[in-house]
C-alpha positions in Angstrom: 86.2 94.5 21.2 88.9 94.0 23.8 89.4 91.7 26.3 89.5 92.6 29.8 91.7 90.5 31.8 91.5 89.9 35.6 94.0 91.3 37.5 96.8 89.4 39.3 96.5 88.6 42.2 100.0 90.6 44.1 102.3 88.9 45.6 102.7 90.5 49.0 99.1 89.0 50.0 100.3 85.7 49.2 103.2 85.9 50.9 101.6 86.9 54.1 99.5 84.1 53.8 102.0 81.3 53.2 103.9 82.9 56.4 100.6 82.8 58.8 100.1 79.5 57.8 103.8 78.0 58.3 102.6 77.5 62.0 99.9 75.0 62.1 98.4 72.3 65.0 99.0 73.4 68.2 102.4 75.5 67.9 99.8 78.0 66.0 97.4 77.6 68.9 100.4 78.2 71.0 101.6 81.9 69.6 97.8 82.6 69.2 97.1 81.9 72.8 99.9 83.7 74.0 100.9 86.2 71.5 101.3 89.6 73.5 103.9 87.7 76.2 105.9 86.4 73.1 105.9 90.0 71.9 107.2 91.2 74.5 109.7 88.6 74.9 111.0 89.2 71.4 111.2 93.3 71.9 113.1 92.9 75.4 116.2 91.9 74.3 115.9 94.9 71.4 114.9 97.1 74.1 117.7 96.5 76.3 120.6 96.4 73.7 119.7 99.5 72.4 119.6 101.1 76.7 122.8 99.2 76.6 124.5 100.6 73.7 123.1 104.2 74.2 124.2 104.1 77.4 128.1 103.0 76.6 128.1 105.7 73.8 127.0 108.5 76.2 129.6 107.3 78.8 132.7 106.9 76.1 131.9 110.7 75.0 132.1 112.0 78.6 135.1 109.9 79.2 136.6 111.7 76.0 135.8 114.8 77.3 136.9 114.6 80.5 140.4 113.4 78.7 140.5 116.7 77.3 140.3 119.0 80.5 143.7 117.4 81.9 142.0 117.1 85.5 142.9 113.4 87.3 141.3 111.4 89.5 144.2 110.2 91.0 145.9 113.0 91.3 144.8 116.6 92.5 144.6 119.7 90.2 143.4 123.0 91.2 140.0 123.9 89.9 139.2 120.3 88.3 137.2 119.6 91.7 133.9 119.6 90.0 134.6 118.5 86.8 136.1 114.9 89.0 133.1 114.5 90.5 131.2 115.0 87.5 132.9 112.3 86.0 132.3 110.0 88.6 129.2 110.2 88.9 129.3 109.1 85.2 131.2 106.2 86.4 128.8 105.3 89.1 125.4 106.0 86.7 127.3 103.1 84.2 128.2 100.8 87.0 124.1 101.1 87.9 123.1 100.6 84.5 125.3 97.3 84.0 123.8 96.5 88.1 120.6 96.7 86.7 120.9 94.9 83.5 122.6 91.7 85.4 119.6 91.6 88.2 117.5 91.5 84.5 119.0 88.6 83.8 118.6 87.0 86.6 115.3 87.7 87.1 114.0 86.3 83.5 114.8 82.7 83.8 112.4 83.0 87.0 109.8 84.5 84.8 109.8 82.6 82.0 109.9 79.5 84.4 106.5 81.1 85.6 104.9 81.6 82.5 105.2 78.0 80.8 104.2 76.6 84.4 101.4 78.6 84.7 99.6 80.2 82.1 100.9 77.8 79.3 100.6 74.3 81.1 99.0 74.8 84.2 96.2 77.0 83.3 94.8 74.6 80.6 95.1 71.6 82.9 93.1 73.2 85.7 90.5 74.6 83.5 90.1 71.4 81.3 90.8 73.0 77.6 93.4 71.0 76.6 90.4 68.6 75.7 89.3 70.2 72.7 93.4 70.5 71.5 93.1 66.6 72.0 90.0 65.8 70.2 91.3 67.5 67.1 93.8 64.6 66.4 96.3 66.4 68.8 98.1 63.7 70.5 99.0 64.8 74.0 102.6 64.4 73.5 102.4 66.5 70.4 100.0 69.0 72.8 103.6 69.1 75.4 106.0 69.6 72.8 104.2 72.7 71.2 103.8 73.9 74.7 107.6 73.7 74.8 109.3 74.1 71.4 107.6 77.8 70.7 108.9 79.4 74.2 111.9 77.9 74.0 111.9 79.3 70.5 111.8 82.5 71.6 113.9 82.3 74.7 117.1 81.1 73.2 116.7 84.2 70.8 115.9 86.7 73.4 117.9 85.5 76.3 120.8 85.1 74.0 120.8 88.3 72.4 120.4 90.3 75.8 123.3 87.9 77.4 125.5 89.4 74.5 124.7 92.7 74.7 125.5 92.5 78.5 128.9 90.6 77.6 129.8 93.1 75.2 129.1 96.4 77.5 130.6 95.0 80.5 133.4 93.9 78.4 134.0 97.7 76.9 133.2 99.2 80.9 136.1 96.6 82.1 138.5 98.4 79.9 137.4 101.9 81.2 137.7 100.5 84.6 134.2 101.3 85.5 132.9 97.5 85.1 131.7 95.0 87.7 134.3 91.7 88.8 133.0 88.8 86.7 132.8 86.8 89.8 129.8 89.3 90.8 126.7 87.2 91.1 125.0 90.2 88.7 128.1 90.1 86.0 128.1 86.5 85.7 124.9 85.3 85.8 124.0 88.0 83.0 127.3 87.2 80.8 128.1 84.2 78.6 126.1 81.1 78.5 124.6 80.7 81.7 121.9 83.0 81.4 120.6 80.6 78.2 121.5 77.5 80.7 119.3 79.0 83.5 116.3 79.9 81.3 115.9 76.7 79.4 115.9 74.6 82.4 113.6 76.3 84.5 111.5 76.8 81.4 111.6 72.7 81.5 111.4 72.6 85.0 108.2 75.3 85.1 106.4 72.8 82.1 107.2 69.9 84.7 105.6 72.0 87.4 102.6 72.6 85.7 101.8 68.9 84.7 102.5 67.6 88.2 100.7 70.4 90.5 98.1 71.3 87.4 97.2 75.0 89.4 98.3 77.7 88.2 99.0 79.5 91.2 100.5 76.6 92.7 102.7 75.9 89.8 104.2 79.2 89.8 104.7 79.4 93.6 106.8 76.2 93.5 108.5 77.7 89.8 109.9 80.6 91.9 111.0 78.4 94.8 112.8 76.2 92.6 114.7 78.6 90.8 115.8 80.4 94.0 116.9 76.8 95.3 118.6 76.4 91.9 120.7 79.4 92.4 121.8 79.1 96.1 123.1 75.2 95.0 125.1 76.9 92.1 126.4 79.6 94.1 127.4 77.1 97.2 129.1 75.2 94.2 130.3 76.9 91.8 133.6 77.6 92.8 134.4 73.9 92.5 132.9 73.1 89.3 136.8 73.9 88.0 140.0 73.6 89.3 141.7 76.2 91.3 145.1 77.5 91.2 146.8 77.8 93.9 149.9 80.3 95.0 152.3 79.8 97.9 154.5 82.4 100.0 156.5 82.7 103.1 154.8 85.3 105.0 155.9 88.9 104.9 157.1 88.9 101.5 155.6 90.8 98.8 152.7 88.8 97.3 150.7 90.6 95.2 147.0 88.7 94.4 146.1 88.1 90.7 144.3 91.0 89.4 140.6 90.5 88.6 140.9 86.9 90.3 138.3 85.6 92.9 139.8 84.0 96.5 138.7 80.8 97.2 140.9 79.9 100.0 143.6 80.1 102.1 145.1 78.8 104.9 149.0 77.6 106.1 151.8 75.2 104.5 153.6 72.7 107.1 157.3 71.5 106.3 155.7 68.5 105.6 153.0 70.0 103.2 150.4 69.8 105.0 147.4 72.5 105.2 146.3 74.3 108.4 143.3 76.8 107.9 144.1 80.6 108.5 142.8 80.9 111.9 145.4 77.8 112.9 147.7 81.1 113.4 146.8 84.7 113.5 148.7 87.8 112.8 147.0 89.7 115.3 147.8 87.7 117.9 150.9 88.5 120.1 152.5 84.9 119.9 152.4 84.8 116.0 155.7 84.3 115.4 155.3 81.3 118.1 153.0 79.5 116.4 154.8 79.3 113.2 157.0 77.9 114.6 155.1 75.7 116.7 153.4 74.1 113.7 156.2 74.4 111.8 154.6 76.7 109.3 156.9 77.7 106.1 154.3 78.8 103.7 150.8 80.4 103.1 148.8 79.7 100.2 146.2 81.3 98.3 143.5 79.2 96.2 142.0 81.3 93.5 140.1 81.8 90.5 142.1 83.8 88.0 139.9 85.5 85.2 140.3 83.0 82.8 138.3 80.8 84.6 135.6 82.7 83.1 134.2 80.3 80.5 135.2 77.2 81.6 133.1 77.8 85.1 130.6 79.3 82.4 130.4 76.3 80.4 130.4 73.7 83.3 127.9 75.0 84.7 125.6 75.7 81.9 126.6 72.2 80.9 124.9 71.0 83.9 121.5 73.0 83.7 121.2 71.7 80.3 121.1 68.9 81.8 118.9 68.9 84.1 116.5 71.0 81.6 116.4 67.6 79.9 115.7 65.3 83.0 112.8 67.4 83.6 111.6 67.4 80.1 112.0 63.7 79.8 110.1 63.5 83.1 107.0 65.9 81.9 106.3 63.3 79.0 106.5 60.4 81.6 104.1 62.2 83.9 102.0 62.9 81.0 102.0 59.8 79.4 101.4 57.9 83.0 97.9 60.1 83.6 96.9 60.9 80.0 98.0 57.9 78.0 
């Protein structure tokens, strides 16, 4: 008589098992509560690097076929009227795409700053559940830092991968001469490091919101305010958060201003070294000439921003929303600790 033996049981099950059970306390509580908003945080950045790329693929085979039809932009052919403004409009289609992208960007760190504040924080506060987390041996610091380790999880991987999908097709547009300046609000706050900056600290600064306010509504009312106040300090700032260069020149002679660079001021050079601002003489005027030498002007000077700026304004600044990201979180565990123990 032969034995039957029991089958094995297959691996696959197991595995799934072990990985639904890797999250456990609250952070499992966490993705459970909130599960279809971290889904769709994890496909965006997919989503838009795959618009992205299409979109740069499409563009580089019309630019390769308008090489081939000899017409120029710059210079006019007979019969390549249509075919030019064809190609433009390609142009113009890209520059939207990469428009719309950057005010993506700068639109998530505001929403993700609304999310923690309100459905993840404040929502529990106001409606009392976070009891029953913290009669099942949760402490509440261990409730906070669930309620901030798995979005922030999730937003250093999206908000990362979408920053470099926008820093690599603005990059390839720049070399067709159809990208934005990098000093555009939209193409530098959706390039390089600041987009991560932005959305960690008002991801800290919305958990902050939602222990001190505890309404949901009113959390993420005073979320959005803060983030717009966020960016107008930056963009009042910004430009001195490195140091400029600076190029002088008698006037009349042939300056030509960096390419790509971003004027941040200018104004007159005395003898003595001295600056005047610009409207200390102007060109317009008739006595021009009269005031120079009346305030013994011998120069004019440019202060400026070249394009290699780029990352170390990137990284100062990011530097400093970090930062503040961990003020705020330092200060959400005091607030909780001072009303919850």
């Amino acid at each position: 008589m032969s034995a039957i033996s029991a089958p094995s049981s297959s691996p696959a099950p197991r595995a799934a098992a072990a990985s639904r059970n890797r999250l456990r306390g609250p952070e499992r509580v966490v993705v459970a509560q909130h599960r279809w908003a971290l889904w769709i945080m994890g496909a965006l950045p997919v989503l838009a690097t795959v618009a992205l790329v299409g979109a740069w693929l499409w563009t580089e085979h019309v630019l390769d076929a308008f090489a081939a039809t000899g017409c120029s932009v710059t210079h006019t052919t007979p019969g390549c009227d249509a075919t030019v403004n064809a190609y433009l409009d390609r142009q113009m289609w890209l520059r939207e795409v990469l428009d719309r992208a950057g005010l993506l960007m700068m639109v998530l760190p505001a929403l993700i700053g609304i999310f923690v504040a309100g459905p993840v924080v404040a929502r529990e506060l106001e409606s009392g559940t976070y009891r029953l987390a913290w009669t099942q041996s949760v402490t509440p610091a261990r409730w906070l830092a669930a309620k901030l380790a798995v979005p922030t999880v999730v937003t250093l991987a999206s908000v990362s991968v979408l920053s470099a999908a926008c820093t690599w097709a603005q990059g390839r547009a720049d070399k067709a001469y159809q990208g934005q300046e990098w000093h555009e609000r939209t193409a530098y706050g959706s390039m390089g490091t600041v987009p991560v900056g932005y959305a960690l600290c008002m991801l800290a600064l919305g958990a902050l919101a939602g222990l001190v306010l505890r309404r949901t509504l009113t959390a993420m009312v005073v979320t959005v305010i803060g983030y717009g106040t966020l960016v107008a300090a930056f963009n009042s700032v910004r430009n001195s958060l490195w140091p400029t260069l600076t190029d002088t020149f008698r006037q009349g002679s042939h300056y030509r201003f960096p390419d790509g660079a971003i004027n941040v001021g200018t104004g007159w050079l005395t003898d003595s070294g001295r600056r005047l601002p610009h409207s200390a003489c102007l060109e317009w005027a008739p006595d021009f000439k009269q005031c120079l030498a009346g305030k013994n002007i011998a120069l004019r000077y440019f202060d400026y921003h070249p394009a290699s700026h780029f990352w170390p304004l990137q990284l100062v600044e990011t530097g400093i929303l970090l930062v503040v990201a961990a003020l705020a979180v330092a200060l959400a565990f005091r607030v909780l600790r001072r009303h919850h123990g």
